[in-house]
C-alpha positions as CSV (number, residue, x, y, z in Angstrom):
1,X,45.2,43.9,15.2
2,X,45.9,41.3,12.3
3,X,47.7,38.8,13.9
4,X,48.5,35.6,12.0
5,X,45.7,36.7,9.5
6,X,47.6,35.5,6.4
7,X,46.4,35.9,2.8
8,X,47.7,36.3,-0.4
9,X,46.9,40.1,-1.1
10,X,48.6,39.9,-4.8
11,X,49.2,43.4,-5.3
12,X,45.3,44.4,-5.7
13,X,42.3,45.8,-4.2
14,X,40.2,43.3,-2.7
15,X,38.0,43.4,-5.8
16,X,40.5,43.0,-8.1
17,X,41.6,40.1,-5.6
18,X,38.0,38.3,-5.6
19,X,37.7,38.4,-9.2
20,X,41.4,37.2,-10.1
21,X,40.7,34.1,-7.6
22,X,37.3,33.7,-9.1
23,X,38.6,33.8,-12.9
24,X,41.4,31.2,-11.7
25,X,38.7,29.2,-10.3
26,X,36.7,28.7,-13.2
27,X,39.8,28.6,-15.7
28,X,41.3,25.7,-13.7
29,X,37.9,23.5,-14.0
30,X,37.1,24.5,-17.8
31,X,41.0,23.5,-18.8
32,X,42.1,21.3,-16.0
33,X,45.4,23.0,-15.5
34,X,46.6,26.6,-15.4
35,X,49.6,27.9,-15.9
36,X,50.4,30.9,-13.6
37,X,52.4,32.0,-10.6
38,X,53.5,30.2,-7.5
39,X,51.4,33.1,-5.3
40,X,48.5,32.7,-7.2
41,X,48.2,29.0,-7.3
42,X,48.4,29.3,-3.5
43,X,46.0,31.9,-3.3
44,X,43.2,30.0,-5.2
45,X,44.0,26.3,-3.9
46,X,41.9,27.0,-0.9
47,X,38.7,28.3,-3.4
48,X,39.0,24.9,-5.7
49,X,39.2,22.9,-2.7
50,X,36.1,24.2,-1.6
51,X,34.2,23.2,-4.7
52,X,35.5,20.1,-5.1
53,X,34.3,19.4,-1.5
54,X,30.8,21.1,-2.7
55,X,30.8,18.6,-5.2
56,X,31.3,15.7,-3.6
57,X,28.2,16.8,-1.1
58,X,26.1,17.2,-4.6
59,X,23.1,18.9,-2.8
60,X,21.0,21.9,-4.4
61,X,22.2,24.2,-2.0
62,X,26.2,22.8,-2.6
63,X,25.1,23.8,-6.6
64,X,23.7,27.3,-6.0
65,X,27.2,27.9,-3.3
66,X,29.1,26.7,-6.3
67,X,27.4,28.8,-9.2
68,X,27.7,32.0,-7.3
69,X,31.7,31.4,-7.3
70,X,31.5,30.0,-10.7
71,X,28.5,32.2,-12.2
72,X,27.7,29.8,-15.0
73,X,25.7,26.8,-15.1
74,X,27.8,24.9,-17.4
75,X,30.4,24.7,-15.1
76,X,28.4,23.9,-12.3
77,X,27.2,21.2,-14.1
78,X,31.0,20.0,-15.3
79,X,32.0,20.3,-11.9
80,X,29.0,18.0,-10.6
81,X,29.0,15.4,-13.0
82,X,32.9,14.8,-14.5
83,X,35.2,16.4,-11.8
């Protein structure tokens, strides 16, 4: 049973769902701010969050966790140093 198992299914496949939350992800740290819908801004929160406290730790392992979300160095590096 599924019980209080929340989450923001969006209409997709789970793939389709990963990669949405993932290209949100890296569009809100390349620009800063995104504009998009209220489900999907709720839906990705949790994901930037988690960066942004995997930044703060600033460990190898918090940069590799961070570059398979974000798959490119550059942002893992932006992320790390400026945000």
């Amino acid at each position: 049973m599924r019980h209080k198992k929340q989450r923001y299914q969006l209409n997709r496949f789970s793939s389709w769902r990963k990669s949405t939350i993932y290209s949100l992800a890296r569009n809100l740290i390349i620009y800063q701010s995104i504009k998009t819908t209220l489900h999907k801004a709720k839906a990705v929160r949790p994901q930037v969050e988690k960066l942004i406290s995997l930044a703060k730790e600033n460990s190898l392992a918090a940069k590799r966790q961070a570059a398979k979300i974000l798959n490119d160095h550059k942002l893992v590096s932006l992320l790390f140093t400026d945000i």
